[in-house]
C-alpha positions in Angstrom: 36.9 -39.5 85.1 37.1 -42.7 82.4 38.7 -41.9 78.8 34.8 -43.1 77.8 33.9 -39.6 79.5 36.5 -37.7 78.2 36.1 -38.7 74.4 32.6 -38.2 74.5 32.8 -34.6 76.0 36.1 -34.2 73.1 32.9 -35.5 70.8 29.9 -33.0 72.0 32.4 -30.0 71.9 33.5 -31.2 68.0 29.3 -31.4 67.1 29.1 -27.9 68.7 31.6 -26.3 66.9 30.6 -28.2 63.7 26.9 -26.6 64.5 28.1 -23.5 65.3 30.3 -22.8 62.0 27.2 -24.4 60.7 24.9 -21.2 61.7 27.3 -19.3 60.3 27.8 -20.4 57.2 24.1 -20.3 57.2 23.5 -16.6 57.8 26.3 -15.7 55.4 25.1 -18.4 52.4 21.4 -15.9 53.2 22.8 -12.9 53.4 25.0 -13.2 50.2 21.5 -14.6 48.5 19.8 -11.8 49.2 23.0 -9.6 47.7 22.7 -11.7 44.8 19.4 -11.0 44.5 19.8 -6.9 44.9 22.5 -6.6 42.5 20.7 -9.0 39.8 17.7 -6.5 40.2 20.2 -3.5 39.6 21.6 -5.7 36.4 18.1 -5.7 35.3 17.3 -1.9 35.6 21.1 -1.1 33.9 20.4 -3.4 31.1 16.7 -1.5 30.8 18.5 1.7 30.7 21.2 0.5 28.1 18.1 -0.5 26.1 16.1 2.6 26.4 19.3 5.0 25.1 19.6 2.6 22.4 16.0 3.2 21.1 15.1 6.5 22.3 13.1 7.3 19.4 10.6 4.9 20.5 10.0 7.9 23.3 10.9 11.0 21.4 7.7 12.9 20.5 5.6 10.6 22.9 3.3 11.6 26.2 5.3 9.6 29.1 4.0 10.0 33.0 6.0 11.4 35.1 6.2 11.3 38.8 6.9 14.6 40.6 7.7 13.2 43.9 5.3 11.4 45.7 1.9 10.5 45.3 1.8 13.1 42.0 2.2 12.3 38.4 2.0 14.1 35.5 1.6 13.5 31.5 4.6 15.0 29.9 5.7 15.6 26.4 9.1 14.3 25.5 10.8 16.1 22.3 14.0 15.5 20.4 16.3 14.1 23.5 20.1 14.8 22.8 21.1 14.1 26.3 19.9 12.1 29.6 20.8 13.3 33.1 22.4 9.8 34.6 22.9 9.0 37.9 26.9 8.4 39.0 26.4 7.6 42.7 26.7 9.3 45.8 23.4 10.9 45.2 25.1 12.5 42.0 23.3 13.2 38.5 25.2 14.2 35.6 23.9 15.2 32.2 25.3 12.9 29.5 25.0 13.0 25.8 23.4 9.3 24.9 26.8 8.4 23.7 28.5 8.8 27.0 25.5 8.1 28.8 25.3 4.5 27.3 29.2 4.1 27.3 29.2 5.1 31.2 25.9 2.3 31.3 28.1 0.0 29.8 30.9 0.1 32.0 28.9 0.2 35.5 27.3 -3.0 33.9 30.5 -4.9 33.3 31.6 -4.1 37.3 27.7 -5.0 38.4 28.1 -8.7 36.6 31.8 -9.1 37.7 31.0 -8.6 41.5 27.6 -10.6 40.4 29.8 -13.8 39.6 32.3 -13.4 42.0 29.4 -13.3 45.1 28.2 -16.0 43.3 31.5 -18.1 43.3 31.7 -16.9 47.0 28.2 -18.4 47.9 29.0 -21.6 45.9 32.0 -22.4 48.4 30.1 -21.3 51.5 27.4 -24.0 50.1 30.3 -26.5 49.5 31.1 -25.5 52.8 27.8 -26.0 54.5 27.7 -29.6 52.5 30.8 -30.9 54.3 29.8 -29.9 57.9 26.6 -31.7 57.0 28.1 -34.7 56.3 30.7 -34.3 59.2 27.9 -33.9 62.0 25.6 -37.2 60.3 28.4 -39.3 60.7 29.5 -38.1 64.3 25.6 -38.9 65.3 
């Protein structure tokens, strides 16, 4: 076997691993999107529920629909609201004055948009990543 062989076998097996880590930087650069993606839409509804408790007299004393499982809803009539029952996780509920309901709102929000930017700073190096083995395999070609 020549060294010409030998170095070009050294070569294919470099562009194979570069491919390789390639893929999976791929799949993990997608599946962190799509956790981005989840979690901004759980932002969203947090920030809606923040809202809500801060204006709940624009509901007080209305009609609102309500769904009672299923394929079944139902016009109800919403009166003076003191409390809301909030969901804590773990298929929990807890009923919560608006005080502590918005406080505990407040809080899960600030952990959502820390974890938010820190997938995000984790995707940003996986693209960085992605970029460089890029590069590397166009100039091994």
């Amino acid at each position: 076997m020549d060294v010409n062989s030998k170095e070009s076998g050294k070569g294919d097996q470099d562009i194979e691993q570069l491919r390789y880590m390639q893929n999976a930087y791929a799949e993990q650069y997608e599946l962190l999107g799509n956790e981005i993606t989840t979690l901004s839409m759980a932002i969203n509804t947090v920030r809606k529920d923040i809202d809500l408790i801060g204006n709940m007299e624009r509901v007080e004393n209305s009609t609102v629909l309500f769904n009672s499982q299923g394929n079944i809803y139902m016009n109800a009539n919403v009166g003076k609201v003191d409390s809301v029952i909030v969901y804590v996780g773990a298929n929990y509920l807890i009923d919560k004055s608006l005080d502590e309901a918005e406080s505990f709102l407040k809080r899960n929000l600030e952990k959502q948009e820390a974890g938010l930017k820190r997938l995000m700073g984790e995707r940003q190096k996986i693209e960085k990543e992605l970029f460089d083995i890029s590069y590397k395999l166009s100039s091994m070609q």
